[in-house]
ZATILUM-980788 format. One line per field, with one value per residue (C-alpha): residue number from 0; x, y, z; chain. Coordinates in steps of 0.5 Angstrom, whole numbers, plus 2048, in hexadecimal, padded with zeros to 3 digits. Each point is the difference from the previous one (the first is absolute). Layout:
// residues N
vexvo = c(NUM  ...)
xx = c(X  ...)
yy = c(Y  ...)
zz = c(Z  ...)
torza = c(A  ...)
This chain:
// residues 484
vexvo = c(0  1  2  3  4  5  6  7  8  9  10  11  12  13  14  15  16  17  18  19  20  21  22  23  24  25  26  27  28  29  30  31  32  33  34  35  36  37  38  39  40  41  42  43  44  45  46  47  48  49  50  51  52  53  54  55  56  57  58  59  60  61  62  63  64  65  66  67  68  69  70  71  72  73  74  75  76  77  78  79  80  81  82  83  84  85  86  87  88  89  90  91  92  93  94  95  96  97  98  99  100  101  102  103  104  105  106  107  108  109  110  111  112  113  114  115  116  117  118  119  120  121  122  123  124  125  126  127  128  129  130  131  132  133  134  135  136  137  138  139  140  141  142  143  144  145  146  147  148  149  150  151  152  153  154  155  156  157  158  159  160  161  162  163  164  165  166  167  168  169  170  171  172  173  174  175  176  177  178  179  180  181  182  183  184  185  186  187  188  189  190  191  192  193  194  195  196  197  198  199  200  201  202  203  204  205  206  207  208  209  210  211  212  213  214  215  216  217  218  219  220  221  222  223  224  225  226  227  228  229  230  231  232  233  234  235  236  237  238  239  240  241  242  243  244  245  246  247  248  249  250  251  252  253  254  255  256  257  258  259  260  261  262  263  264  265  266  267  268  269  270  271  272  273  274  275  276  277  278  279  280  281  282  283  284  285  286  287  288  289  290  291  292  293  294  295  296  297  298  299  300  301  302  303  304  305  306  307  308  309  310  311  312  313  314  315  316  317  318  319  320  321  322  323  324  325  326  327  328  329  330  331  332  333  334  335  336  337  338  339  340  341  342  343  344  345  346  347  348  349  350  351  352  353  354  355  356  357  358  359  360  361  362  363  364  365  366  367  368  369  370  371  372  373  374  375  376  377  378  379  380  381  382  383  384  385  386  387  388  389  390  391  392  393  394  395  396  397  398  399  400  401  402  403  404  405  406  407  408  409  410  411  412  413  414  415  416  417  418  419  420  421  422  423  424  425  426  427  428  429  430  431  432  433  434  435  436  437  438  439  440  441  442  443  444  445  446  447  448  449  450  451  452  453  454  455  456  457  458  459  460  461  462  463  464  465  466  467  468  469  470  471  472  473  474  475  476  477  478  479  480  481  482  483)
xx = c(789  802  805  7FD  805  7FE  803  7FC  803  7FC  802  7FD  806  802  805  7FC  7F9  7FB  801  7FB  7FD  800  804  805  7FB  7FC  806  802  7F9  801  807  7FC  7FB  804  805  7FC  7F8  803  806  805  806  803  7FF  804  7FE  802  7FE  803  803  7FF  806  805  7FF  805  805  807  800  7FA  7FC  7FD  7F8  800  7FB  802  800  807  801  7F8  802  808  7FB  7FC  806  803  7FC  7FC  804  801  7F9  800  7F9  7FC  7FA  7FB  803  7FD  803  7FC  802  7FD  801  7FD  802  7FF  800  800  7FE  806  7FF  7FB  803  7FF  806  802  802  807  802  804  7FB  800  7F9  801  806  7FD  808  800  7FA  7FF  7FB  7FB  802  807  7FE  7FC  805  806  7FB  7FD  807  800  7FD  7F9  7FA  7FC  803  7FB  800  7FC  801  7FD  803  7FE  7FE  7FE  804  7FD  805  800  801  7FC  7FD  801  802  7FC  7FE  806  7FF  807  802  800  7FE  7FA  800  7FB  800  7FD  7FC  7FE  804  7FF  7FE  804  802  7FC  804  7FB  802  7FB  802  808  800  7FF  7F9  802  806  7FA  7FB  805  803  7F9  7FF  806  7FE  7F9  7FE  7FC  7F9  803  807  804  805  7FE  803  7F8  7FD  806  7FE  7F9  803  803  7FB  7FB  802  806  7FB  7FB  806  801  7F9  7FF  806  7FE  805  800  7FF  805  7FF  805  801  803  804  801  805  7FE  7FA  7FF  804  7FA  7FF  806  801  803  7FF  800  7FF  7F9  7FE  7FA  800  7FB  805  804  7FB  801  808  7FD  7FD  806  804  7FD  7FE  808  802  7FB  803  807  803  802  805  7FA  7FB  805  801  7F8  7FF  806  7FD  7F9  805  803  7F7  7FD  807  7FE  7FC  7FF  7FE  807  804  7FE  800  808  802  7FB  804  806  800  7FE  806  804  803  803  7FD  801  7FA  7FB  7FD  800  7FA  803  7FC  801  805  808  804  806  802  7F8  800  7FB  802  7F8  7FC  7F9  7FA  7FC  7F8  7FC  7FF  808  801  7FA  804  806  7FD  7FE  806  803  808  804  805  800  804  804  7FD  807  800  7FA  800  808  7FE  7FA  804  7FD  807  7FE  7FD  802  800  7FC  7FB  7FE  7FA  7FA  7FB  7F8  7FD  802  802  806  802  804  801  804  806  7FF  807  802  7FD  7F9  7FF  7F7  7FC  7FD  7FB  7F8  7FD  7FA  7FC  800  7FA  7FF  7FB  800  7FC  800  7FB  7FC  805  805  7FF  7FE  805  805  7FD  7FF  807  804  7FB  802  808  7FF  7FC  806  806  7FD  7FC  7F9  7FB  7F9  7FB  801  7FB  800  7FB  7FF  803  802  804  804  806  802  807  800  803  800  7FC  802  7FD  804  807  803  7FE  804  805  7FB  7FD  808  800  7F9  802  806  7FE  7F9  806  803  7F9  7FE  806  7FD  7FD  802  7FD  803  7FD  7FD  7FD  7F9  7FE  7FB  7FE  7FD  804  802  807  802  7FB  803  7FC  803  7FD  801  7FD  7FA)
yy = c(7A0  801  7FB  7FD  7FE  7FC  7FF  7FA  7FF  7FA  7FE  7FA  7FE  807  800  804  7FF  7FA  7FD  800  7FB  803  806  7FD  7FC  806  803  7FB  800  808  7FF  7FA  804  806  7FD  7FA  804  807  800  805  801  7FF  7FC  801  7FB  800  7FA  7FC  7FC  803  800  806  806  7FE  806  800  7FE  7FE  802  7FD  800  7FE  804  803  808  801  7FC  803  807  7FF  7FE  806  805  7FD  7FD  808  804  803  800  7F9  801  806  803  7FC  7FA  7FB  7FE  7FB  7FF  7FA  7FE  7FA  800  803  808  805  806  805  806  802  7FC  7FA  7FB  7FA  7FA  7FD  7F9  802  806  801  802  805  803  804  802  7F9  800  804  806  7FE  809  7FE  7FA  805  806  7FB  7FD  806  802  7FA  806  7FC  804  7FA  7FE  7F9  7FD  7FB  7FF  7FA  800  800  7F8  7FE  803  800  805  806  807  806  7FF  7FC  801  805  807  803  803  7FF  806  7FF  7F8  7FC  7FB  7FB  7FE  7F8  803  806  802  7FC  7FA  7FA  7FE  7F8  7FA  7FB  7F8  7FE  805  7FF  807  806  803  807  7FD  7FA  806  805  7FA  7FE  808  800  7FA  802  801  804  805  7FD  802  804  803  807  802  801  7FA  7FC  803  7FE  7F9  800  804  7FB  7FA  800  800  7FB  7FB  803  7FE  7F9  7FD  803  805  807  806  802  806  802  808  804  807  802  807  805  7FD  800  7FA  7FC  801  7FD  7F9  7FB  7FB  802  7FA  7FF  807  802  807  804  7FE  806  805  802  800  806  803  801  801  806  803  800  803  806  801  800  7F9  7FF  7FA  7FC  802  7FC  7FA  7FF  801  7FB  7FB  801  7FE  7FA  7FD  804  800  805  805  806  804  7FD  801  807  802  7FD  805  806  7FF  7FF  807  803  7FD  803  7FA  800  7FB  7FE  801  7FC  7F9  7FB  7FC  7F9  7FB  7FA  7FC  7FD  7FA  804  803  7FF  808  803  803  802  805  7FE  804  803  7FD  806  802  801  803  805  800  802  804  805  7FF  807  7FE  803  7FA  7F8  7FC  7FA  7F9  7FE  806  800  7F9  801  806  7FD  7FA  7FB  7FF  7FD  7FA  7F9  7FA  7FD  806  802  804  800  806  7FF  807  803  7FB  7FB  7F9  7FB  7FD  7FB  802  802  7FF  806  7FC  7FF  807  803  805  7FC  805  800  801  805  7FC  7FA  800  7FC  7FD  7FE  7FA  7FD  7FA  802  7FE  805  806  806  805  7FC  801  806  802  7FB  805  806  7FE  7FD  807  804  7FC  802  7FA  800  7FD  801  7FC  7FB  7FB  7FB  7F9  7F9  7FB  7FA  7FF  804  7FE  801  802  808  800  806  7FE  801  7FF  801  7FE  809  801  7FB  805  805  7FA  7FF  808  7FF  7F9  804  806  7FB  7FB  806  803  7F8  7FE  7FA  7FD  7FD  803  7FE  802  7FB  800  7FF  7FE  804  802  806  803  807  802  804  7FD  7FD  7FE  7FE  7FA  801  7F9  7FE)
zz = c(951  807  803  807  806  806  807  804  807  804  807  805  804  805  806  804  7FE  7FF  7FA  7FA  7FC  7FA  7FE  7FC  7FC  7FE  7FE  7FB  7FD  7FF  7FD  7FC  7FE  7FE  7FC  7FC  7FF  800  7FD  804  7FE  807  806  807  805  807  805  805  7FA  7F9  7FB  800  7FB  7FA  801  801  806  801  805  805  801  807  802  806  802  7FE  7FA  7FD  802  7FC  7FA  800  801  7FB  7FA  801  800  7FA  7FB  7FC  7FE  7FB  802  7FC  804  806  806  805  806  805  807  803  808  806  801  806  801  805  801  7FB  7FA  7FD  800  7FD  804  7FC  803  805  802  808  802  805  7FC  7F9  7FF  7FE  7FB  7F9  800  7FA  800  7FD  7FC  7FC  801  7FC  7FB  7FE  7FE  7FB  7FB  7FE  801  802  807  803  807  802  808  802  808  807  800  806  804  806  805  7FC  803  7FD  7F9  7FB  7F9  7FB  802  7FC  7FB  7FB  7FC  7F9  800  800  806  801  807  802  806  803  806  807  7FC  7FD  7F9  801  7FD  7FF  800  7FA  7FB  803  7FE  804  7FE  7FE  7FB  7FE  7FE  7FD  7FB  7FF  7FE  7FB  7FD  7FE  7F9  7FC  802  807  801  804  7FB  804  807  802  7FD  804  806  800  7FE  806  805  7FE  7FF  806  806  7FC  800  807  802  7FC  804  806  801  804  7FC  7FB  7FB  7FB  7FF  7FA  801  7F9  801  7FC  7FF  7F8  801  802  7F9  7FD  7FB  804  7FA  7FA  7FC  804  800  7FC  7FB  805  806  7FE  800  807  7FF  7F9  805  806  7FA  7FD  807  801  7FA  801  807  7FB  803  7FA  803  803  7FA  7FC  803  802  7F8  7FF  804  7FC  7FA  803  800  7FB  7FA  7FC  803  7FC  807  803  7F9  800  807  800  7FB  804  805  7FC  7FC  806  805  7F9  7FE  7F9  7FB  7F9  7FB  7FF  803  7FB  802  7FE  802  7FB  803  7FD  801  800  808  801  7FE  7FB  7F9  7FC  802  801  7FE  806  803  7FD  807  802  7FA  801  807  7FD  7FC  805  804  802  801  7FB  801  801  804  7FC  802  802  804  802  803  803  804  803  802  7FC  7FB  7FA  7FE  7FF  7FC  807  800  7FA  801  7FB  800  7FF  7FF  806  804  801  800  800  7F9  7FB  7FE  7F8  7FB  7FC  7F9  805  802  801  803  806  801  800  7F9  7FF  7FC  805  803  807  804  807  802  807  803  806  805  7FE  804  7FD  803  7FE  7F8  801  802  7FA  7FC  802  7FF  7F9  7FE  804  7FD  7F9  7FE  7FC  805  7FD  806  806  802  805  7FD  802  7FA  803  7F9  802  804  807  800  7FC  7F8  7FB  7FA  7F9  7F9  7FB  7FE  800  807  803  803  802  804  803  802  804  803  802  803  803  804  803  804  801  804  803  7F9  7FA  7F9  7F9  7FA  7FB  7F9  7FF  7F7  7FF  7F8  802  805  7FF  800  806  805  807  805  808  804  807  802  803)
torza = c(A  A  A  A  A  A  A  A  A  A  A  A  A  A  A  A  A  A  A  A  A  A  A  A  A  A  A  A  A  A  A  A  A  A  A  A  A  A  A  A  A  A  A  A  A  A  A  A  A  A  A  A  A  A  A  A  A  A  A  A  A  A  A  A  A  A  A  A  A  A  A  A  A  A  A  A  A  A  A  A  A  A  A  A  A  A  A  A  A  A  A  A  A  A  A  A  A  A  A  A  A  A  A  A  A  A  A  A  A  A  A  A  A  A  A  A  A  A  A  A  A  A  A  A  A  A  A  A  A  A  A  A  A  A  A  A  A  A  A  A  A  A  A  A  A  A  A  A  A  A  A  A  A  A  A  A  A  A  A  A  A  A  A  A  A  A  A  A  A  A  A  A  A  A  A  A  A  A  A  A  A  A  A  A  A  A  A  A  A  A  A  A  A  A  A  A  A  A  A  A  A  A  A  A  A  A  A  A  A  A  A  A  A  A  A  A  A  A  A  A  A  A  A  A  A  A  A  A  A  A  A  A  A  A  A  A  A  A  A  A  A  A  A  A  A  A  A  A  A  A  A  A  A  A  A  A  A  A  A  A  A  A  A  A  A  A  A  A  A  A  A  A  A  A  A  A  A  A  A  A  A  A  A  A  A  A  A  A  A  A  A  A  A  A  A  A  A  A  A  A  A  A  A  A  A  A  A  A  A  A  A  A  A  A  A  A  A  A  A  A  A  A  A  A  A  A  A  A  A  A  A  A  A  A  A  A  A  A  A  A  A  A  A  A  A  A  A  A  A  A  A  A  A  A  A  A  A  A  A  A  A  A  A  A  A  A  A  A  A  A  A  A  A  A  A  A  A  A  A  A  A  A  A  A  A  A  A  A  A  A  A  A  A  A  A  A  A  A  A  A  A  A  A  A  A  A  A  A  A  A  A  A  A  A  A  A  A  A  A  A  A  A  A  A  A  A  A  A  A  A  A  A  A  A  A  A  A  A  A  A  A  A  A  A  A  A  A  A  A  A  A  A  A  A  A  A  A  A  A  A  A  A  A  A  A  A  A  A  A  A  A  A  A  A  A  A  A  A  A  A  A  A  A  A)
């Protein structure tokens, strides 16, 4: 999918203000966090002694005004990044506010000079230059400094990004000695690392993170009032996918709904990126799918005919070579399609910015959902979609939650599977962890199919699926455990 970028700047020790604690510490910890749990593809950290940035010459990373503002006048400025891209931007240290507008303390900052600082306006102006539509700032400045002239950090709102602010304006962004991090960077990596119905994978969902747990922790070590904010602009931004790989399928409706406003009003630009980035959650949506190629006839691009729905998966280049037979439901879709031209799938995933696909991400379709599967040889190829015949039923012991039965329901009965009743009992036989159950030896890789697509909306949880000897099982009959 998308590539991710990230610039992490953390300063404790200033030549002309309080040192901090803790700045530097919190930016290693982002930096750690973006390169070992999120898997960026670039880091670049600045503090008073990380490493040069391999280039030739290497650049330094000092982060003093002059060196940091060289840094984005050069790396940005010429696009690097595609529209479907996500560049993050976190700053640990003091801000100010001059004038009107927010600024940056850099190392060698003077507090009563805003010639000296760098306006959060023109770290925004070079970024956006990057050519990412997804442009993220997390500002956790104003730290207990106490001689501030005017209003500190945070009533800005910044064109064309989202910016998390540590604190409103005239408050500070609190360190706190116990956690040996500031509390708003504590809270954010503690939202980041939130697994499943919990997480903070959305733009919303990590800002009432933040706006909840910032002032507990606040009030808990005894500290002042502390409230983190968001300016999101434009304001659908606020419904953006932060982290794809957390993110539930229902989390993209929203995007759907802004995607479609934007193509009725004839943004077609935008309408195509919103509908990418429900791509890049929901591989395989049949609205996204067919909304790109609206979109595409309608901008007049030229397409070969076509698209070969090519799911089964080769060894060879990591691309597809067999046709696979529609669901019932897509070919019905297909049917009442109105377009009199399709687009190729190489196409296709080319223009959307998706290129093609390789060995490390071969890409498995259920019914009309996506998932990440096992890399299959030419002489082992199938159709992993679910079967007509195969009837499921979904069991759950009274703890479990009956939204939550409810919704995986719903979502196997979308993606094309038969589910025939759901129940929830009492059956202390029954084992605590979920399990997909299978009774006769043919049903082997429908359970795996369903196993699939369950692991992918129980993130938090593991499920298998074992075989169960029983003489009067039926073949086609499936039941799903979701523990006690």
């Amino acid at each position: 999918m998308g590539k991710n970028w990230a610039i992490v700047v953390g300063i404790n020790n200033y030549d002309n203000l309080q040192p901090l604690k803790y700045a530097k510490r919190d930016a290693e910890a982002m930096k750690a966090w973006f390169e070992n749990e999120a898997n960026f593809d670039q880091v670049f950290l600045f503090t008073e002694d990380s490493a040069p940035i391999p280039a030739n010459p290497p650049i330094p990373t000092l982060p003093t005004q002059g060196r940091f503002k060289r840094f984005l006048n050069a790396q940005f400025e010429e696009p690097l990044l595609k529209p479907e891209d996500n560049l993050w931007f976190f700053f640990a240290g003091h801000g100010k506010r001059f004038v009107d507008q927010d600024y940056l303390m850099f190392l060698d900052s003077d507090p009563t000079d805003y010639t000296t600082a760098i306006s959060v306006d023109y770290v925004t102006q070079r970024l956006r230059r990057c050519g990412a539509d997804n442009v993220v700032l997390l500002i956790d400045a104003c730290r207990d400094e106490g001689d501030r002239s005017g209003l500190g950090v945070g009533m800005q709102e910044h064109k064309g990004v989202i910016t998390f602010y540590s604190c409103a304006a005239s408050q500070k962004s609190w360190e706190i000695d116990e956690l040996q991090h500031g509390s708003f960077t504590y809270s954010l990596l503690e939202g980041l690392r939130l697994q499943g119905e919990a997480n903070c994978a959305t733009v919303e969902r990590l800002e009432q993170h933040l706006r909840y747990r910032v002032p507990e922790l606040n009030a808990y070590y005894k500290k002042s009032e502390q409230h983190p904010s968001l300016k999101a602009e434009p304001p659908y931004k606020m419904y953006y996918i932060l982290l794809e790989q957390a993110a539930r399928i229902r989390d993209v409706e929203p995007l759907k709904y802004q995607a479609l406003l934007a193509e009725n009003r004839g943004d077609l630009l935008l309408a195509k990126q919103l509908w990418v980035r429900v791509l890049a959650v929901s591989r395989g949506d049949w609205e996204a799918v067919e909304a790109i190629e609206r979109i595409a006839m309608r901008q007049g691009e030229s397409f070969e005919p076509t698209i070969t729905d090519e799911l089964t998966i080769l060894a060879s280049g990591g691309r597809s070579t067999q046709e696979l037979a529609l669901t019932q439901n897509q070919a019905k879709h297909e049917q009442n399609s109105t377009s009199q031209e399709r687009i190729s799938r190489q196409k296709f995933l080319k223009w959307i910015g998706l290129g093609g696909i390789t060995l490390g991400d071969a890409i498995v379709i259920v019914g009309s959902e996506n998932f990440k599967g096992q890399l299959l040889t030419p002489t082992s190829t199938r159709t992993l979609l679910p079967t007509s015949n195969t009837r499921i039923f979904l069991l759950a012991g009274t703890n479990n939650k009956t939204k939550i039965i409810n919704d995986l329901k719903s979502e196997l009965i979308r993606a094309g599977f038969n589910v025939f009743g759901a129940q929830q009992i009492e059956d202390d036989t029954r084992p605590n962890e979920p399990e997909v159950r299978y009774f006769n030896r043919s049903d082997e890789e429908q359970a795996d199919i369903v196993v699939k697509f369950v692991r992918s909306r129980l993130s938090n949880q593991v499920i298998t699926a074992k075989y169960y000897d029983d003489s009067s099982g039926k073949p086609g009959y499936i039941e799903i455990w979701l523990g006690r």
